[in-house]
Every structure is written in C-alpha cells, then in structure tokens.
C-alpha positions as CSV (number, residue, x, y, z in Angstrom):
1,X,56.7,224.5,92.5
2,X,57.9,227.7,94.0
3,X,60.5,225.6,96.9
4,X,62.0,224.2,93.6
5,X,62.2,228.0,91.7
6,X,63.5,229.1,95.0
7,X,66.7,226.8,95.1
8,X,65.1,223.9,96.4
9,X,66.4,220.4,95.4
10,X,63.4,218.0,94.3
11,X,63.3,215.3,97.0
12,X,62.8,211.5,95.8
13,X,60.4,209.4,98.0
14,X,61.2,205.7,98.2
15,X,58.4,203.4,98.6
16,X,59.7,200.8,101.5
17,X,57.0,198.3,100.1
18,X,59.1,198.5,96.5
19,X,62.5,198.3,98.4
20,X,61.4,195.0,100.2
21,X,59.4,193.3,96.5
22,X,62.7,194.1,94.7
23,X,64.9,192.2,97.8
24,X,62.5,189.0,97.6
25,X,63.1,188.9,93.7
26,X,66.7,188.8,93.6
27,X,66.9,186.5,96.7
28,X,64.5,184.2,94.1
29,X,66.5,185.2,91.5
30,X,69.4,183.6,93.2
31,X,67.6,180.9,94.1
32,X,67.1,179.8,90.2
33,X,70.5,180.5,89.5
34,X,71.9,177.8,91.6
35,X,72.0,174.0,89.8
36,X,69.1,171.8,90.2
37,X,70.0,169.1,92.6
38,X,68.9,166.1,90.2
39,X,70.2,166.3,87.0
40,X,70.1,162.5,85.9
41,X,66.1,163.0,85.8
42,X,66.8,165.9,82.9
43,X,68.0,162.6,80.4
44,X,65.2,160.4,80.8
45,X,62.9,163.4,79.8
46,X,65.0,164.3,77.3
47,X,65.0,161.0,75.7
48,X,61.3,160.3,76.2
49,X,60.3,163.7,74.2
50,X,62.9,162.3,71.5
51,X,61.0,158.8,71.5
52,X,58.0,160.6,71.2
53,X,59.1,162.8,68.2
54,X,59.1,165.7,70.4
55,X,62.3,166.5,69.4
56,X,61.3,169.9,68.3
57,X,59.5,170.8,71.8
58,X,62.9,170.4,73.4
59,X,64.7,172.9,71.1
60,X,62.8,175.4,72.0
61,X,62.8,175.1,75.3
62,X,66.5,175.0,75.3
63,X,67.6,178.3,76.7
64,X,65.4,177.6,80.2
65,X,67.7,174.2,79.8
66,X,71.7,175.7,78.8
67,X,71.6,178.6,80.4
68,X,70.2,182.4,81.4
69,X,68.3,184.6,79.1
70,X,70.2,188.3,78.8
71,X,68.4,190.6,80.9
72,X,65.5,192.7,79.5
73,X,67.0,195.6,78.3
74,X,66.6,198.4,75.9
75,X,69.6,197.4,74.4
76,X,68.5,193.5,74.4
77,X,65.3,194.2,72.3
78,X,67.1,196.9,69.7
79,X,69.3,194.4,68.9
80,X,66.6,191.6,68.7
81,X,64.4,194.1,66.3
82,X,67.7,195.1,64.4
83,X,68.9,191.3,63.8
84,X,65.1,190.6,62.3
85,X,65.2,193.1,60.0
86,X,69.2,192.1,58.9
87,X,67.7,188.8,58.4
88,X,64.8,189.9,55.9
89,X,66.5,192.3,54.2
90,X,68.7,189.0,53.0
91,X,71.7,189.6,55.2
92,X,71.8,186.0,56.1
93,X,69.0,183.0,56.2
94,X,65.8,183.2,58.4
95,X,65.4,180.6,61.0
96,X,64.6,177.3,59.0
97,X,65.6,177.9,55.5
98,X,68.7,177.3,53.9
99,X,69.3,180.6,52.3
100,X,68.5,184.6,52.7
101,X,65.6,185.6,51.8
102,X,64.5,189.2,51.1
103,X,61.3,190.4,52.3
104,X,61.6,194.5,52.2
105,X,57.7,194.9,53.8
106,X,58.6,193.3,56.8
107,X,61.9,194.6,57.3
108,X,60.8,198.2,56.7
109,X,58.0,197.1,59.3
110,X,61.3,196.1,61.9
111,X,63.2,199.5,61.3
112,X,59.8,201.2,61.9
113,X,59.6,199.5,64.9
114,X,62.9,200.6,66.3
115,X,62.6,204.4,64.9
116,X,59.2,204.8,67.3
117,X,61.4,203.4,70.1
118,X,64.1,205.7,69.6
119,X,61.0,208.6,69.5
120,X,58.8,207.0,72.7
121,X,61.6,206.4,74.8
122,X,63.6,209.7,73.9
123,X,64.8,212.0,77.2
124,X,64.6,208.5,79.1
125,X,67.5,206.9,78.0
126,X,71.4,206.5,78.8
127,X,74.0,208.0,76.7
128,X,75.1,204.2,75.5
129,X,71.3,203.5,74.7
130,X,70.9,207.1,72.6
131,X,73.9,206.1,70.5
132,X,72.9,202.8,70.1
133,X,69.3,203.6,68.5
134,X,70.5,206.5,66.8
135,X,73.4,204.5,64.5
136,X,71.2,200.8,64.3
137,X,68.6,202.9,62.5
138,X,70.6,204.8,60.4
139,X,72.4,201.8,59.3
140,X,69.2,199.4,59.0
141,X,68.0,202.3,57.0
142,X,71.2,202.5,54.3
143,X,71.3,198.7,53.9
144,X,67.5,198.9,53.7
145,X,68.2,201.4,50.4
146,X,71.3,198.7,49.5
147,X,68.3,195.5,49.6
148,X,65.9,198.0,47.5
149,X,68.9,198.0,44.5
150,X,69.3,194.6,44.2
C-alpha cells in the first residue's frame, strides 16, 4: 500500500495460462463460425422432425440453425429483461397469444430485476452501459405507472 501512496503505479499481472484458454476459444470460436460442409443432410432432418410432428422442437432450435446468438453482454440481457417487462405491461402480445396482455406483478418483478443490476454492477460498468440502465429503468418505471392507470 505505501509504493502506491508514494506515487507508485498499481502493476496488473497477466496470468499466461488465461492468455493461452482465451486463444484456444476464439480459434474454436472461428472454427463454428465457418459453414458446415454438408448441408443437404440439414433437410432430411428437418423434414423427419416435421413428419414426426416435431415441428415445434425445430423452432426452437432455430437460432443454433439461422444464425449467431449476440454476444453475452450487459447490454444484451438489459434489453432481454426490459423487452419482458414491455411485453407484460401490455405493450405488445407475449409469445403465443394473439393479443397484449397485462400482468403488472410480473413486470414490476422484470424492472426489479434490472434496478438490482444497475445497483450490483454499479462502478463496474462503461459509460454506454451506465446510461443505458439508468434511462430503461426510468422509463420501464413511467410506463409501469401509465399500465397501472388503465
């Protein structure tokens, strides 16, 4: 502590067993990113699962099929949380119905949610990622007050 109070610049220490684990995953990384060599086989087990009344297995594994998922960000899962609780508090329809439904409980529970991230990951954030929590919640919260009315 006192080679810091005396001017001292904290050092960082880089783990070479870290440096080489995060080289093999993107070279794996890259790997999956390239097209699979036999794409003909994808239809006939595409049209087996349909034969099978399957149909629904293969929508949800759609994504692995079409394309990447977004990366795993802070930013990512705000805006997963924040589209939730849009979605209950009537904004448009949940996933398999036909119209919005309002279910203030749960979407209260979503904005909860996304306040204690703003609070447990405060002082470890970007700039972008501060802004971003600080106006989703405020807004989740006035349409949250806007649902309540109706």
């Amino acid at each position: 502590m006192s080679g810091e109070a005396g001017g001292e610049k904290p050092r960082i220490i880089i783990d070479e067993d870290w440096k080489s684990q995060v080289q093999a995953e993107k070279e794996a990384l890259a790997k999956q990113k390239q097209p699979p060599p036999a794409e003909p086989s994808a239809a006939p087990a595409s049209s087996v699962s349909d034969q099978a009344g399957e149909q629904h297995d293969s929508q949800q594994h759609a994504p692995h099929q079409h394309g990447q998922l977004p990366p795993a960000t802070l930013t990512a899962l705000v805006t997963m949380l924040a589209t939730q609780a849009l979605a209950l508090m009537g904004q448009f329809p949940l996933p398999g119905s036909d119209k919005p439904e309002v279910h203030l409980d749960e979407a209260k529970h979503f904005i909860d949610m996304i306040s204690m991230l703003e609070t447990k990951t405060a002082g470890n954030r970007t700039t972008e990622e501060s802004h971003l929590l600080e106006n989703v919640v405020h807004e989740l919260r006035l349409g949250f007050v806007t649902a309540g009315k109706k």
